[in-house]
PDB file as gemmi writes it, atoms N, CA and C in Angstrom:
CRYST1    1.000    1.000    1.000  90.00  90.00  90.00 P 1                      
ATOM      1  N   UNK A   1     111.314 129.513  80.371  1.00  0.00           N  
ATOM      2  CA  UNK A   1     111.002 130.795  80.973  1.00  0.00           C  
ATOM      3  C   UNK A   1     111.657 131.924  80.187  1.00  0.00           C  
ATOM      4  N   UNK A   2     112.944 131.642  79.781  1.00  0.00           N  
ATOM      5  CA  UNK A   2     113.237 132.860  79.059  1.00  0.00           C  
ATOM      6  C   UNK A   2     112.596 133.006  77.830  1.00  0.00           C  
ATOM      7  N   UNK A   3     112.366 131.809  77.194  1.00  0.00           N  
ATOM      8  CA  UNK A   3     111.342 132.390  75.632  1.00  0.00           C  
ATOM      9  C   UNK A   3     110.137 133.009  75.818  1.00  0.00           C  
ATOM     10  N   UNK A   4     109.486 132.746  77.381  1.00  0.00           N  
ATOM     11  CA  UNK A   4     108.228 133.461  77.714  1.00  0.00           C  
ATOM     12  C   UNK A   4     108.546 134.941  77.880  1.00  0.00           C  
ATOM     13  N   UNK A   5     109.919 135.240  78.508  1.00  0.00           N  
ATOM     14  CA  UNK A   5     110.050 136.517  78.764  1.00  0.00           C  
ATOM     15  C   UNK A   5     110.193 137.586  77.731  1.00  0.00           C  
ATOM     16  N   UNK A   6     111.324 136.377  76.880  1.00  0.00           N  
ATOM     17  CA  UNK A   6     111.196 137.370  75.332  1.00  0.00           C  
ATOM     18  C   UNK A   6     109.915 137.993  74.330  1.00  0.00           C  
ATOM     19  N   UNK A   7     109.405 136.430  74.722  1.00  0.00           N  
ATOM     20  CA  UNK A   7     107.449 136.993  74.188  1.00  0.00           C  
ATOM     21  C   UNK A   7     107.258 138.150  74.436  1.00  0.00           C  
ATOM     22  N   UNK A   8     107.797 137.837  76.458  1.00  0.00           N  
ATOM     23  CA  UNK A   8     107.103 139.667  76.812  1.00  0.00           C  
ATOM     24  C   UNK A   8     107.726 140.719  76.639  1.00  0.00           C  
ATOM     25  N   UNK A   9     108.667 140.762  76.012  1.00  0.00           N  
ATOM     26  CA  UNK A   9     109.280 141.889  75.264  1.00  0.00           C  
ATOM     27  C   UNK A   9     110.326 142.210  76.003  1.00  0.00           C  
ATOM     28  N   UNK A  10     111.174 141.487  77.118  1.00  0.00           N  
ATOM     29  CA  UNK A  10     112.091 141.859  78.075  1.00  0.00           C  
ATOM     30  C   UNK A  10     112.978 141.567  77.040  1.00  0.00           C  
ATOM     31  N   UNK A  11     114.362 142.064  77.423  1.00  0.00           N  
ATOM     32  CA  UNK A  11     115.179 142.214  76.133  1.00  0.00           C  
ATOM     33  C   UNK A  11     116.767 141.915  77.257  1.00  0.00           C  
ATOM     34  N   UNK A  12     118.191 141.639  76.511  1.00  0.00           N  
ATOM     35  CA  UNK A  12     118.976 141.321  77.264  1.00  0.00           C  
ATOM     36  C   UNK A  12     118.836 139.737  78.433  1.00  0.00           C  
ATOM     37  N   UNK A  13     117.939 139.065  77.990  1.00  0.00           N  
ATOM     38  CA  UNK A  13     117.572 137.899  78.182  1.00  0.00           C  
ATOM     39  C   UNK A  13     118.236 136.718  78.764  1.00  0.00           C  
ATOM     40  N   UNK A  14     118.706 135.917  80.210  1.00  0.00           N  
ATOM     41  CA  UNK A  14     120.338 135.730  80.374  1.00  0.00           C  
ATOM     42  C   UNK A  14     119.426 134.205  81.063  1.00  0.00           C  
ATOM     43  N   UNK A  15     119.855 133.125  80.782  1.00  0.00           N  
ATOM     44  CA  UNK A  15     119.197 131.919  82.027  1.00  0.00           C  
ATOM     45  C   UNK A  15     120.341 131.228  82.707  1.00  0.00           C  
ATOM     46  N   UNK A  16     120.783 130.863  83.583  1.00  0.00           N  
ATOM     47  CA  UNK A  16     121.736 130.539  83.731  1.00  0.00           C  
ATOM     48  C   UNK A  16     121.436 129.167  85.023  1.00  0.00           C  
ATOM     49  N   UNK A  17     122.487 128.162  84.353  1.00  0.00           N  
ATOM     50  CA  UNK A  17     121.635 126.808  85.306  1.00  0.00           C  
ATOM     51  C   UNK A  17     122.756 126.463  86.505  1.00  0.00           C  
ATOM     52  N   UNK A  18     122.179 126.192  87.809  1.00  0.00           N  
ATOM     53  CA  UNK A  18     122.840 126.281  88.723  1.00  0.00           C  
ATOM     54  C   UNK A  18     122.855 124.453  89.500  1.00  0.00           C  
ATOM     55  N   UNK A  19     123.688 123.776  89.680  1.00  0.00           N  
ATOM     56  CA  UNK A  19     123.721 122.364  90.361  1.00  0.00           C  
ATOM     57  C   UNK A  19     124.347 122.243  91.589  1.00  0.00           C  
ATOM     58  N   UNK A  20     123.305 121.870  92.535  1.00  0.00           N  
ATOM     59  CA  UNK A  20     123.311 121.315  93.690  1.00  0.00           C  
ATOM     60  C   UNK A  20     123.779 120.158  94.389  1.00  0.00           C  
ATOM     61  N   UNK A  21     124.965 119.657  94.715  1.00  0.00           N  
ATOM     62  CA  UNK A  21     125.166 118.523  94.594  1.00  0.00           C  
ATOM     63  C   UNK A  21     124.164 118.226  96.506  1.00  0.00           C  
ATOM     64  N   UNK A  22     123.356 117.001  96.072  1.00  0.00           N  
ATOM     65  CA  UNK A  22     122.344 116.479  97.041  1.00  0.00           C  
ATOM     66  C   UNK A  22     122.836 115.590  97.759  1.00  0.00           C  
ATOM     67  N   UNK A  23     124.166 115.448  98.455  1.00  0.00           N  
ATOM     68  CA  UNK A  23     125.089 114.262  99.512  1.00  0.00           C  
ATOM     69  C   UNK A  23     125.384 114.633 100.220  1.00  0.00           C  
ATOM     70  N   UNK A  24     126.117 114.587 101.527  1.00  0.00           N  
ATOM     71  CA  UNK A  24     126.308 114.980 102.451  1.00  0.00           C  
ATOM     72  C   UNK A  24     128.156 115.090 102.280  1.00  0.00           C  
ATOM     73  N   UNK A  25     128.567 115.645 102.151  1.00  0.00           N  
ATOM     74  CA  UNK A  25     130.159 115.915 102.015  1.00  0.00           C  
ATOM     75  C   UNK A  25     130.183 116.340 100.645  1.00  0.00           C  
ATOM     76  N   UNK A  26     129.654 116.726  99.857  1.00  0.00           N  
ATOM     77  CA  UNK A  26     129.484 116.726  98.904  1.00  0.00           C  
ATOM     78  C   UNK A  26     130.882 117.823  98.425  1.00  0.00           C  
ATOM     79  N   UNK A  27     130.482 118.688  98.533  1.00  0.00           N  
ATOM     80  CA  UNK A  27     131.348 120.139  98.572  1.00  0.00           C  
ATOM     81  C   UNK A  27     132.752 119.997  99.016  1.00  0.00           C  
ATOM     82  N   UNK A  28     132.879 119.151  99.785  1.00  0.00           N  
ATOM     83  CA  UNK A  28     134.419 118.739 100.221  1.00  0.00           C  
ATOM     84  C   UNK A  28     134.938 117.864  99.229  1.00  0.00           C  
ATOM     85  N   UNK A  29     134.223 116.948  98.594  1.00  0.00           N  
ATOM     86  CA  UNK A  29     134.783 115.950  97.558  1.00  0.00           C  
ATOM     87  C   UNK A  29     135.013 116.851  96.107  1.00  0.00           C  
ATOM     88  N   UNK A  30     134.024 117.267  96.116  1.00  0.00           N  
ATOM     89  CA  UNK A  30     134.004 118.839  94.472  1.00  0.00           C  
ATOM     90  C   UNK A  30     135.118 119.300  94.944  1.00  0.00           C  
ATOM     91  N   UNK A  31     135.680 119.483  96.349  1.00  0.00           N  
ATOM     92  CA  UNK A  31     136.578 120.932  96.135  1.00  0.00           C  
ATOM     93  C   UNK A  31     136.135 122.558  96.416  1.00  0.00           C  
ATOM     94  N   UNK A  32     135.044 122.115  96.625  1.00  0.00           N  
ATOM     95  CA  UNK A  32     134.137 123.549  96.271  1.00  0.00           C  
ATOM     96  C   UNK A  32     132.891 123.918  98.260  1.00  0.00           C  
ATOM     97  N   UNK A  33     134.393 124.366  98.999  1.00  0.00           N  
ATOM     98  CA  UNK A  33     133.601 124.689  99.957  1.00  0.00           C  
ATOM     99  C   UNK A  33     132.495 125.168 100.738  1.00  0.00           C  
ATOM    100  N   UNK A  34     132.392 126.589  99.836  1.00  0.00           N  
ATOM    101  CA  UNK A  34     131.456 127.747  99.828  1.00  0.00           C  
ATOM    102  C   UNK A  34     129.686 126.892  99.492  1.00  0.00           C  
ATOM    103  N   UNK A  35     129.634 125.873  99.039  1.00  0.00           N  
ATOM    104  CA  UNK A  35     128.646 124.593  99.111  1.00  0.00           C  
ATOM    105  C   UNK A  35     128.556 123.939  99.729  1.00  0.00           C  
ATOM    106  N   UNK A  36     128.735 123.548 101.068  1.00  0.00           N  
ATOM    107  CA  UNK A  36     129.273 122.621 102.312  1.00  0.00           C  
ATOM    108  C   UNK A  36     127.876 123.110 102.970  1.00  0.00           C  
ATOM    109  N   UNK A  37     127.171 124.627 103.410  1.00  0.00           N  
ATOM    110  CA  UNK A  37     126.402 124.846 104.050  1.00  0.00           C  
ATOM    111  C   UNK A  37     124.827 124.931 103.393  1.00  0.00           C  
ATOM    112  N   UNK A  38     124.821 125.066 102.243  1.00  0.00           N  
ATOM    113  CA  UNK A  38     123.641 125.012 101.320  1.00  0.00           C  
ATOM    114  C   UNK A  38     123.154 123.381 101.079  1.00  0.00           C  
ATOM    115  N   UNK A  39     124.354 122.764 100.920  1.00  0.00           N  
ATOM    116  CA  UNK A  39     123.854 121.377 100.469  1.00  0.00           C  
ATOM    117  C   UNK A  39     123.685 120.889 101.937  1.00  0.00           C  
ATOM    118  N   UNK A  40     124.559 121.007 102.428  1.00  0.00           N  
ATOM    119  CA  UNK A  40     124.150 119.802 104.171  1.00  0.00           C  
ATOM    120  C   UNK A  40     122.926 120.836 104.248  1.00  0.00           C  
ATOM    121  N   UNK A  41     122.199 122.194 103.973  1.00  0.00           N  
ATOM    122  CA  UNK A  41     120.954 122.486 104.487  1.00  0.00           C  
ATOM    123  C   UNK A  41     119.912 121.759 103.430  1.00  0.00           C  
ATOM    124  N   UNK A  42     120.456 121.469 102.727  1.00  0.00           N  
ATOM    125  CA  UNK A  42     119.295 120.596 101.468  1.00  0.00           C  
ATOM    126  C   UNK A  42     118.879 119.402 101.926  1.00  0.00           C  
ATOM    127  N   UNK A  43     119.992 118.062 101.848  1.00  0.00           N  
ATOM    128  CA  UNK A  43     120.101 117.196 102.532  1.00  0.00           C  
ATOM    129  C   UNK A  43     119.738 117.099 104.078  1.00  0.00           C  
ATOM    130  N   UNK A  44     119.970 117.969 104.843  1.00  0.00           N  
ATOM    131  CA  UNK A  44     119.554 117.814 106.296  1.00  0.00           C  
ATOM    132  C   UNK A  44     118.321 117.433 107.021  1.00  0.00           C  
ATOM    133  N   UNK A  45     117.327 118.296 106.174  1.00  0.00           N  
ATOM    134  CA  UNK A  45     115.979 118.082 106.787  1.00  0.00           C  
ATOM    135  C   UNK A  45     114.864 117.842 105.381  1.00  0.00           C  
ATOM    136  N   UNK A  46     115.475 115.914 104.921  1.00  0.00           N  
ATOM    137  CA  UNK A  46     114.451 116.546 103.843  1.00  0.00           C  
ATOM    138  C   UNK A  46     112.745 116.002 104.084  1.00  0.00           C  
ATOM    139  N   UNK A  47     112.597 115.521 105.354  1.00  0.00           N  
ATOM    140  CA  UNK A  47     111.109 115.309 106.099  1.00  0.00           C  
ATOM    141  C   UNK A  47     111.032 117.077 106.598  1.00  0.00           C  
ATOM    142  N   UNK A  48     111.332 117.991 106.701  1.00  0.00           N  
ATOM    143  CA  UNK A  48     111.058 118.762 107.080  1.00  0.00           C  
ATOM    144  C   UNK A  48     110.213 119.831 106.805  1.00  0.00           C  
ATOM    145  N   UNK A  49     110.585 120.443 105.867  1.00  0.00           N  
ATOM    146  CA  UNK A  49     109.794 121.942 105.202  1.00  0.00           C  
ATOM    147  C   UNK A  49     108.668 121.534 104.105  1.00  0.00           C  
ATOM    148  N   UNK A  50     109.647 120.690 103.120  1.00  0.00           N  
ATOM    149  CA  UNK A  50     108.654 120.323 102.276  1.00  0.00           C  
ATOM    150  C   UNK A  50     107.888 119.385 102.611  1.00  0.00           C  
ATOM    151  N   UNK A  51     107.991 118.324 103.609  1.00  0.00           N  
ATOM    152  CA  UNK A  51     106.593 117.275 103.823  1.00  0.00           C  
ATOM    153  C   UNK A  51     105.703 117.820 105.077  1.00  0.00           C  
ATOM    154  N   UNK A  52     106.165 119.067 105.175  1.00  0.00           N  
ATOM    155  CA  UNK A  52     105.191 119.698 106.336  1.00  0.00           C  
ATOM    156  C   UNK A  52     104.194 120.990 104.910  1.00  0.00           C  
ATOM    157  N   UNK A  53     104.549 121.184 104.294  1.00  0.00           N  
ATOM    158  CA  UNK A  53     103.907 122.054 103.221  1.00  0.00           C  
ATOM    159  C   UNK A  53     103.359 121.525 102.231  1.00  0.00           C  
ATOM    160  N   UNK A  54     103.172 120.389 102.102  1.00  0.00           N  
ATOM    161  CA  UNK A  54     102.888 119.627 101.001  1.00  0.00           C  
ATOM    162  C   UNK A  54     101.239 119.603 100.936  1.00  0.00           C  
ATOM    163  N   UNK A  55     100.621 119.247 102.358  1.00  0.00           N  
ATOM    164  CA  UNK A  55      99.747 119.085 102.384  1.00  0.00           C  
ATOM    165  C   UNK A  55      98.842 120.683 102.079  1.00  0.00           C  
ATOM    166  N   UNK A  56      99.442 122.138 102.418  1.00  0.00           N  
ATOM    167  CA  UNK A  56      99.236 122.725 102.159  1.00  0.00           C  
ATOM    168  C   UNK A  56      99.053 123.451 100.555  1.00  0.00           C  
ATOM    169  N   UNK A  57     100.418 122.789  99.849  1.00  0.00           N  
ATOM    170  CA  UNK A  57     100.239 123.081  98.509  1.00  0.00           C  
ATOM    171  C   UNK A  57      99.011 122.866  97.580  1.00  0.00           C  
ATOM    172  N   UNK A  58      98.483 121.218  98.110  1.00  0.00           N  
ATOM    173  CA  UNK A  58      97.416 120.267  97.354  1.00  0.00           C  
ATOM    174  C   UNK A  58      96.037 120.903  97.690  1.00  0.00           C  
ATOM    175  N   UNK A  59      96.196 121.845  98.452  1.00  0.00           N  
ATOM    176  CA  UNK A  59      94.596 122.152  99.117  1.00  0.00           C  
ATOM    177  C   UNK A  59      93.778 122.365  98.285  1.00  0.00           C  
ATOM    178  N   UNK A  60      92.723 122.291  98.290  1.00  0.00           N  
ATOM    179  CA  UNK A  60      91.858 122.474  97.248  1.00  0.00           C  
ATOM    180  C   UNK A  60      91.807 121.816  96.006  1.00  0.00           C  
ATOM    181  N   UNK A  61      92.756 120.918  95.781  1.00  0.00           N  
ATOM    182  CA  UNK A  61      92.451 120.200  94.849  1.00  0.00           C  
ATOM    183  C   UNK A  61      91.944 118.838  95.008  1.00  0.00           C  
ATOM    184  N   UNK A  62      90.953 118.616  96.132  1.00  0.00           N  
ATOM    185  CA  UNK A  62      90.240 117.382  96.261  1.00  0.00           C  
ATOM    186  C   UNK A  62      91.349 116.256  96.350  1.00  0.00           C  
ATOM    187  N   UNK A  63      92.625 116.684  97.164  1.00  0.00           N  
ATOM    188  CA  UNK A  63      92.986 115.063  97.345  1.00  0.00           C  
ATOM    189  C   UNK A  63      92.643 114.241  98.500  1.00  0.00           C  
ATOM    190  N   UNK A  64      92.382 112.770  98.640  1.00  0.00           N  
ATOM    191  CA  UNK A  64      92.262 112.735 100.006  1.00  0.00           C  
ATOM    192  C   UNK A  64      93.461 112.444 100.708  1.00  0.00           C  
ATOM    193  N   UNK A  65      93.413 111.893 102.399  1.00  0.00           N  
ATOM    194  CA  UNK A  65      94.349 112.029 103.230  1.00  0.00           C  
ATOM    195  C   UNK A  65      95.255 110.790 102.213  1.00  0.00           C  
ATOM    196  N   UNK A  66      94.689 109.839 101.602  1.00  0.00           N  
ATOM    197  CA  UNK A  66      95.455 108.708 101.348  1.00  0.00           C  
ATOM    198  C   UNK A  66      96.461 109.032 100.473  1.00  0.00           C  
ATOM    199  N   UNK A  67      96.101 109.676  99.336  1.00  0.00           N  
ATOM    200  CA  UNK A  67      96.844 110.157  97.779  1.00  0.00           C  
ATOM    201  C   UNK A  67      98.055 111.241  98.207  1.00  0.00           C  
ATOM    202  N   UNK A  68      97.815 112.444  99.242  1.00  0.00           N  
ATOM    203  CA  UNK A  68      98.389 112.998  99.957  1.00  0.00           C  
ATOM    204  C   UNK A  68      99.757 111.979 101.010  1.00  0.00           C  
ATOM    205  N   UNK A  69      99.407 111.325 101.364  1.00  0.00           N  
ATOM    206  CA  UNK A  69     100.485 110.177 101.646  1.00  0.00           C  
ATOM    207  C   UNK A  69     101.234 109.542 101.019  1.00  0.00           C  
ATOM    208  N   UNK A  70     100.432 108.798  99.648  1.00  0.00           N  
ATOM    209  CA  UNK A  70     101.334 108.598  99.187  1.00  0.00           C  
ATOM    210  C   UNK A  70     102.750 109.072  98.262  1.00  0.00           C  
ATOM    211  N   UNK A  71     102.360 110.644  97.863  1.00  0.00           N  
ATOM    212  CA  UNK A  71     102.521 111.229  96.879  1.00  0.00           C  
ATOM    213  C   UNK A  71     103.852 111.715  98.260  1.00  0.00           C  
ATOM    214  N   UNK A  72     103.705 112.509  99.320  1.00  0.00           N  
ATOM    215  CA  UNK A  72     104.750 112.516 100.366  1.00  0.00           C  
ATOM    216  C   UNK A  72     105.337 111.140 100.146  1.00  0.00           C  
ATOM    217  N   UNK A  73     105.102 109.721 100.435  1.00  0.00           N  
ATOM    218  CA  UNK A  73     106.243 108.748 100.282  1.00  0.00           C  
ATOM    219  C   UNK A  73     106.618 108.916  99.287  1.00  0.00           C  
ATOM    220  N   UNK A  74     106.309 109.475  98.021  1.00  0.00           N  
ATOM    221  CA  UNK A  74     107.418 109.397  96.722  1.00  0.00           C  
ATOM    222  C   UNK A  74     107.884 110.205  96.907  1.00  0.00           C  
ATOM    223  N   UNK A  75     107.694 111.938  97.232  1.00  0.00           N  
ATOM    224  CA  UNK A  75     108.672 112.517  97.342  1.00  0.00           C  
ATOM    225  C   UNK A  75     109.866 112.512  98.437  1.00  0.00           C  
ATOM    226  N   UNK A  76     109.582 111.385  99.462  1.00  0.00           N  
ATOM    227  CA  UNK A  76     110.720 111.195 100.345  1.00  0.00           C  
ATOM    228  C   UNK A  76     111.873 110.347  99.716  1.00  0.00           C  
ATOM    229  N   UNK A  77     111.447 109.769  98.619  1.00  0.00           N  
ATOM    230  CA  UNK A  77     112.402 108.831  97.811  1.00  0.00           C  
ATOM    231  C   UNK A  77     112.851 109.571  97.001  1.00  0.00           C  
ATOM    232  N   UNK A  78     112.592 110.818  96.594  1.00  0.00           N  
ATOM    233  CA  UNK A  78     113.077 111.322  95.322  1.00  0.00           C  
ATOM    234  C   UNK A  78     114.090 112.328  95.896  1.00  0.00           C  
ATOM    235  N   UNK A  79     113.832 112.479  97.120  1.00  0.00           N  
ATOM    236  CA  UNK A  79     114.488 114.039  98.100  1.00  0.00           C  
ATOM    237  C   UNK A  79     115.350 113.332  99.117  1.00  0.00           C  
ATOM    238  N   UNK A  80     115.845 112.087  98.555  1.00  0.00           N  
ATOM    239  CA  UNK A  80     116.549 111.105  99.578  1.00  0.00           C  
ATOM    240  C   UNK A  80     117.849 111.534  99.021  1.00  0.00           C  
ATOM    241  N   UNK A  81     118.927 111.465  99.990  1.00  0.00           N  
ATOM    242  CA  UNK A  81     120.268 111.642  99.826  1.00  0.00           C  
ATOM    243  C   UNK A  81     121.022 110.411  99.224  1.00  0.00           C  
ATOM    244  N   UNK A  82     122.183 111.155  97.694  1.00  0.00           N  
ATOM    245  CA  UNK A  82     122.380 109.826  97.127  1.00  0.00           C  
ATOM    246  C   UNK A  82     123.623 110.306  96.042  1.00  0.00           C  
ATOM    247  N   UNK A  83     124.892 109.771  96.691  1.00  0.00           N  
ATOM    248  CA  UNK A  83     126.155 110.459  95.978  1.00  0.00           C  
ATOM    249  C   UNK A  83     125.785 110.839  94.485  1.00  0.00           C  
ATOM    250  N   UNK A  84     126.368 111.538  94.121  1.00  0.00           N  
ATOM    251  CA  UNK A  84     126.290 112.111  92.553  1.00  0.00           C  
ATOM    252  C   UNK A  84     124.626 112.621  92.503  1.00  0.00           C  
ATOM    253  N   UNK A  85     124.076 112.907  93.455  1.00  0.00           N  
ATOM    254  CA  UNK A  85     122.773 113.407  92.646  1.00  0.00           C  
ATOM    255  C   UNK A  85     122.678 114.788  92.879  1.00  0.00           C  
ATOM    256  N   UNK A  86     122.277 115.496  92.233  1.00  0.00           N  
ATOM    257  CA  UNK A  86     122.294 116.889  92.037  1.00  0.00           C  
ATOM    258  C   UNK A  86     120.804 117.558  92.024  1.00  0.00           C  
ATOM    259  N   UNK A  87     120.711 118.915  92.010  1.00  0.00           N  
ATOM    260  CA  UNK A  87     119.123 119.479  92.129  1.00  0.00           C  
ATOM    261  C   UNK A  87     119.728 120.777  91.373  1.00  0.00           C  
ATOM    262  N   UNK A  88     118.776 121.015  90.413  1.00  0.00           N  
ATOM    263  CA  UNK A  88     119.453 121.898  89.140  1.00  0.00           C  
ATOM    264  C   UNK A  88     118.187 123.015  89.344  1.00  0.00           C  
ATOM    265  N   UNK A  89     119.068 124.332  89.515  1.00  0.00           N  
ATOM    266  CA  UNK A  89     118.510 125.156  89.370  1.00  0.00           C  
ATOM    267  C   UNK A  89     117.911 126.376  88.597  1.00  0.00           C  
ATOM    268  N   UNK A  90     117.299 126.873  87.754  1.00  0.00           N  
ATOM    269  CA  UNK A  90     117.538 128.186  86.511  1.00  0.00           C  
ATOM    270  C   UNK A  90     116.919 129.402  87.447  1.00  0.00           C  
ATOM    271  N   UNK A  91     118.168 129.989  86.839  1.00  0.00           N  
ATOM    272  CA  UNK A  91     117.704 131.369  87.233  1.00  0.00           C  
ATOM    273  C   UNK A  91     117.735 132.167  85.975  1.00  0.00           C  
ATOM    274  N   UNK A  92     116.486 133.187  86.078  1.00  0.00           N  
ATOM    275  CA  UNK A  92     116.486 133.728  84.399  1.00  0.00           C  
ATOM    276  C   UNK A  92     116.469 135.268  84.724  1.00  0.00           C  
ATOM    277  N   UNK A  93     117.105 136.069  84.003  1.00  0.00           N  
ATOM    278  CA  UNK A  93     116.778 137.430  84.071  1.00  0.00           C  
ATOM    279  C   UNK A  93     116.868 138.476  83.413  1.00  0.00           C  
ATOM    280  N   UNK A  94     116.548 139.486  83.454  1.00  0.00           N  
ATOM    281  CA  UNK A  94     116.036 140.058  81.421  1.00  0.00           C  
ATOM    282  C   UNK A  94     115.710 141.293  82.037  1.00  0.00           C  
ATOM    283  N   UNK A  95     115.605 142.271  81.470  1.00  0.00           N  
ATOM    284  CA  UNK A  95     115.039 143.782  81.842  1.00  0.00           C  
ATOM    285  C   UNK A  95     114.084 144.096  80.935  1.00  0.00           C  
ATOM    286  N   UNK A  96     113.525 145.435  81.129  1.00  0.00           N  
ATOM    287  CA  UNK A  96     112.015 145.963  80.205  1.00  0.00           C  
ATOM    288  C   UNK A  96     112.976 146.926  79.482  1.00  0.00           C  
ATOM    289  N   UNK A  97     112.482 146.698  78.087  1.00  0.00           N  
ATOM    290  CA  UNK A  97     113.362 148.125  77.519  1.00  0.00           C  
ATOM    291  C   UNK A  97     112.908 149.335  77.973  1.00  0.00           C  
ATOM    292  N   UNK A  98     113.299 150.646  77.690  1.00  0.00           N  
ATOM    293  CA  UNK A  98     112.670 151.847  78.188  1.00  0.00           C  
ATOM    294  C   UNK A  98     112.059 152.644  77.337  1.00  0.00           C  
TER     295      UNK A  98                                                      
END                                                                             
């Protein structure tokens, strides 16, 4: 994303990668409290938001009910809680020159 931005001529160009630890105590074992409420909200409900939107995302792309199922059971395995696993985030940000 940031080499796309530079394409677009944004200038001061910064990406910076952010890790999630995906366990439940997680933040207490790091040391690192201020993560205690983000990650138990990651981990907490992971049948929740995303396997209720999922079916919404795929719309229109001709899946049926079956492929749509299964593709939710993989992502319940992949969004499963599991010491040391992490969810990495980039955040990129750049300004327009003037």
């Amino acid at each position: 994303v940031a080499g796309w931005m530079k394409d677009a001529g944004f200038v001061d160009v910064s990406a910076q990668e952010y890790r999630m630890p995906y366990w439940k105590g997680a933040a207490q074992e790091m040391g690192r409290p201020e993560l205690r409420e983000v990650a138990d909200l990651l981990v907490g409900d992971p049948d929740g938001m995303f396997y209720h939107a999922f079916p919404k995302t795929v719309e229109g792309l001709d899946m049926g009910k079956e492929k749509i199922e299964e593709l939710r059971r993989q992502m319940m395995r992949c969004l499963g809680e599991e010491r040391g696993k992490f969810q990495t985030y980039w955040v990129v940000t750049g300004r327009k020159p003037e």
